[in-house]
C-alpha positions as CSV (number, residue, x, y, z in Angstrom):
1,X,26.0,15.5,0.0
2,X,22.9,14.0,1.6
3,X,21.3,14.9,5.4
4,X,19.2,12.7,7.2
5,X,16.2,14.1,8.7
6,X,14.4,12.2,11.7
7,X,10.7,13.2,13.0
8,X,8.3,12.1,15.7
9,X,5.0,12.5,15.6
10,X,3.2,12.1,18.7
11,X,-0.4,11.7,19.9
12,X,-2.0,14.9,18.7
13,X,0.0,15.2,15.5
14,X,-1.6,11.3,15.0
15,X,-5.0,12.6,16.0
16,X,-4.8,15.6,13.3
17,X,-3.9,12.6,10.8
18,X,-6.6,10.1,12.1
19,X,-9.0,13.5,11.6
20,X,-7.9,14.0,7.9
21,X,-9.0,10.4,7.3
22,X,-11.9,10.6,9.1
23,X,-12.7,13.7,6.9
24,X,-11.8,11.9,3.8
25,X,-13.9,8.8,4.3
26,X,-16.9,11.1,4.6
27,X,-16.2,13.1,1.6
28,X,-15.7,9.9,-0.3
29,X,-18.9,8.1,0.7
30,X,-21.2,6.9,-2.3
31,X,-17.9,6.6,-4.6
32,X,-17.4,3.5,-6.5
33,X,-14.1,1.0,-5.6
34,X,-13.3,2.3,-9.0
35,X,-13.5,5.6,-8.3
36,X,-11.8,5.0,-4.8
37,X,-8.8,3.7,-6.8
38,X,-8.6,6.3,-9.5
39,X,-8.3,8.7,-7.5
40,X,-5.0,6.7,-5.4
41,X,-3.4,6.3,-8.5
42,X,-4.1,10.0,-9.8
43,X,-1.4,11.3,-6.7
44,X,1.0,8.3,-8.2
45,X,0.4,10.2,-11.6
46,X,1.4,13.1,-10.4
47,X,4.3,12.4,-8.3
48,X,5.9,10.6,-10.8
49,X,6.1,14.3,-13.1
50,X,8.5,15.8,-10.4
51,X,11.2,15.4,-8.4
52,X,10.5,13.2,-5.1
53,X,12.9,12.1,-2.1
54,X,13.5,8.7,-1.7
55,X,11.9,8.4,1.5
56,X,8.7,9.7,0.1
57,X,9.4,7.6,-3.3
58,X,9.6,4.5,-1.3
59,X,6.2,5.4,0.6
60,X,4.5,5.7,-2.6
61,X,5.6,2.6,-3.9
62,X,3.4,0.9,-0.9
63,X,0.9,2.8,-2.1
64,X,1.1,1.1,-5.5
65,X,1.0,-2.2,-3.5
66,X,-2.5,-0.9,-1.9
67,X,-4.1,-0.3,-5.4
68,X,-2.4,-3.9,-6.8
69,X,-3.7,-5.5,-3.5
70,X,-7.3,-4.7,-4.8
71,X,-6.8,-4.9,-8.8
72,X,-4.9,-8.1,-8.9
73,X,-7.4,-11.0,-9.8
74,X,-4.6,-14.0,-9.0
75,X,-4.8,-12.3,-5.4
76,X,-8.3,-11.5,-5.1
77,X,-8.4,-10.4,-1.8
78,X,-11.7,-11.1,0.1
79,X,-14.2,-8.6,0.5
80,X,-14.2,-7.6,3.9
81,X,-10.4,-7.3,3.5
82,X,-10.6,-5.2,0.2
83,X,-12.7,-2.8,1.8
84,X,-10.4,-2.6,4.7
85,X,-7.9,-1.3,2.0
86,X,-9.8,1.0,0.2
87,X,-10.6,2.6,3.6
88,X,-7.5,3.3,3.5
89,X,-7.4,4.4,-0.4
90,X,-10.2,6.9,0.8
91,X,-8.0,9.7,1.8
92,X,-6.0,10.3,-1.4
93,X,-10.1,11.4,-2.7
94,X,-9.8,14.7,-0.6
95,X,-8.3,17.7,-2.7
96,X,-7.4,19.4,0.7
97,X,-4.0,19.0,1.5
98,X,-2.0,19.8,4.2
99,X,1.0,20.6,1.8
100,X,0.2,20.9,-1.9
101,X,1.1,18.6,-4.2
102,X,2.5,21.0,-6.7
103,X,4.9,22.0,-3.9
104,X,8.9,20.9,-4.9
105,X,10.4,18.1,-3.1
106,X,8.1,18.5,0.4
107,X,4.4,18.4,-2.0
108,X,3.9,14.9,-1.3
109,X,5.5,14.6,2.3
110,X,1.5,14.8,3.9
111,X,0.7,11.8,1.6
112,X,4.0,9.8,2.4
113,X,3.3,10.1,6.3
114,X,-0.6,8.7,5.8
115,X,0.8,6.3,3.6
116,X,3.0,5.2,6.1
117,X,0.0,5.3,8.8
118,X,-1.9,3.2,6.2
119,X,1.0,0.3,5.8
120,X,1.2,0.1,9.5
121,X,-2.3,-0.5,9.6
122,X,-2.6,-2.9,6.8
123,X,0.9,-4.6,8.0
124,X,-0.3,-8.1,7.7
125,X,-2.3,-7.2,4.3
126,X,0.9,-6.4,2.9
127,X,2.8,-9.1,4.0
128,X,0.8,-11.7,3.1
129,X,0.7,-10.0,-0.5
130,X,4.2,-9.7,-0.8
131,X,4.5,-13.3,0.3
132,X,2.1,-14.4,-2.5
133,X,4.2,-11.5,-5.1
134,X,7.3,-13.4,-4.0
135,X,5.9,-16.7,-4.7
136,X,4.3,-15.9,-8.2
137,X,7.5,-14.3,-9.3
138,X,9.7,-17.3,-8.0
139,X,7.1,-20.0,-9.7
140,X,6.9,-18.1,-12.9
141,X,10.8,-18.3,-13.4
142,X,10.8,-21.8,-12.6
143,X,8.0,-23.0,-15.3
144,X,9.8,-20.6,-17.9
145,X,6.7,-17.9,-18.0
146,X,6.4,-14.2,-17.4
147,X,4.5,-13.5,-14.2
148,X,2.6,-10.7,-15.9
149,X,0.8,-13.3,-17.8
150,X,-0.6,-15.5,-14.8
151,X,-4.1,-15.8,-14.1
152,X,-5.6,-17.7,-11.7
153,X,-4.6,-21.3,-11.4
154,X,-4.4,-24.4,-8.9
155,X,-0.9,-23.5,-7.3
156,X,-1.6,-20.1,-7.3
157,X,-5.3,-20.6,-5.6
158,X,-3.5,-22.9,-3.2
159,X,-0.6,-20.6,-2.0
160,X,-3.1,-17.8,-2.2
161,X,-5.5,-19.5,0.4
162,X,-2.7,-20.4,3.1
163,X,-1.3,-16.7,2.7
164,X,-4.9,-15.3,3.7
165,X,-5.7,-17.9,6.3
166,X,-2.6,-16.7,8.0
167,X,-3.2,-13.1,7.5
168,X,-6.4,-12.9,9.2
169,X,-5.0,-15.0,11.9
170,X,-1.9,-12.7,12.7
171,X,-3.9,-9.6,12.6
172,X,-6.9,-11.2,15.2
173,X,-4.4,-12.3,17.2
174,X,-2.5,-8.7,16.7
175,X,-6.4,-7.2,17.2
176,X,-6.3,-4.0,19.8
177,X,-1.9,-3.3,19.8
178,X,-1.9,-0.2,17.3
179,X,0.5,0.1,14.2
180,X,3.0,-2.8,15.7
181,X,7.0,-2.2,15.7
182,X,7.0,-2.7,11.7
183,X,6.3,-0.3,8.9
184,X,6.1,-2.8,6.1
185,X,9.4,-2.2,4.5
186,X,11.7,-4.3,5.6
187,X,11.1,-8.1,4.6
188,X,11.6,-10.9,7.1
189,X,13.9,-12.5,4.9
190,X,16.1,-9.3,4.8
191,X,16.9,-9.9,1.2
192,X,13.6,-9.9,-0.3
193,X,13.1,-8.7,-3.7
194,X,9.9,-6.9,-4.6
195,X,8.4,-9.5,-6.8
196,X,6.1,-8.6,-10.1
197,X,2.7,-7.3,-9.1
198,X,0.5,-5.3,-11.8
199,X,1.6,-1.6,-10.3
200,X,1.2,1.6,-12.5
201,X,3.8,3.4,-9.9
202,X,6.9,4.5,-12.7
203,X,9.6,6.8,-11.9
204,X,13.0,7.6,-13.5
């Protein structure tokens, strides 16, 4: 049997949250994008040793989307955009949590809601990646090769450049509305399927 749990967080519980980033990007300053990253994966690490809802399972996984967003050379996000990322990477570099990790089943249930924060915020980021994911994956089958193995070339470059143009125009003209009515995790097409990206988020 399975129950379905519902919360609302409202202004102040968002201004303890906007805080712990706050905190976080302080504490982080003067660490490499490296180390930024590292430490974003470390928590996927570490979740994937216990036993995790699926509602925090699925948060994580757009967490693994964050760190591809910034490793993946075929994407190659521009710099003002990758550092809009790893802004948000910053706050898995504080050791403070609100719930420890190490705590069954609820450990990670801090991390899922700034995740989930963090996707809102970097809702046009993530589309236009999974756009571009989609793409790969669909192009690769086509020519007969695995997507892991692509690189950067011409069609890639090409989709790649439209997919950015558009994101930076959705989110100006988006510029000063908040998180928006979409979390990221539902697909416009409704039946999209995650396409290959080069994630290090696995779970049984």
């Amino acid at each position: 049997m399975s129950i379905t749990l519902n919360f609302e967080l409202n202004d102040r519980d968002l201004a303890h949250f906007q805080a712990a980033m706050e905190r976080s990007q302080k504490a982080a300053e003067g660490k490499s994008d490296e180390e930024i990253v590292n430490c974003a994966i470390a928590l996927l690490s570490d979740a994937a040793k216990v036993h995790i809802p699926d509602f925090i399972k699925d948060r994580l996984l757009r967490l693994d989307d964050m760190i591809a967003m910034v490793r993946d050379d075929a994407w190659a996000l521009p710099e003002a955009d990758k550092q809009r990322v790893l802004s948000a990477l910053m706050y898995f570099c504080d050791p403070s949590d609100v719930i420890p990790d190490h705590v069954e089943v609820l450990g990670f249930l801090d991390d899922a809601v700034m995740i989930e924060l963090s996707v809102r915020e970097l809702k046009h980021e993530l589309d236009a990646y999974d756009d571009f994911c989609d793409f790969r994956s669909h192009e690769a089958g086509r020519r007969g090769v695995e997507a892991a193995t692509l690189g950067r070339t011409d069609w890639l470059d090409g989709r790649r450049e439209e997919l950015i143009d558009r994101m930076h125009q959705r989110r100006e003209r988006d510029f000063g509305t908040g998180y928006g009515g979409s979390s990221g995790y539902a697909h416009s097409r409704g039946s999209y399927v995650r396409g290959w990206r080069p994630g290090v988020f696995k779970f049984g």
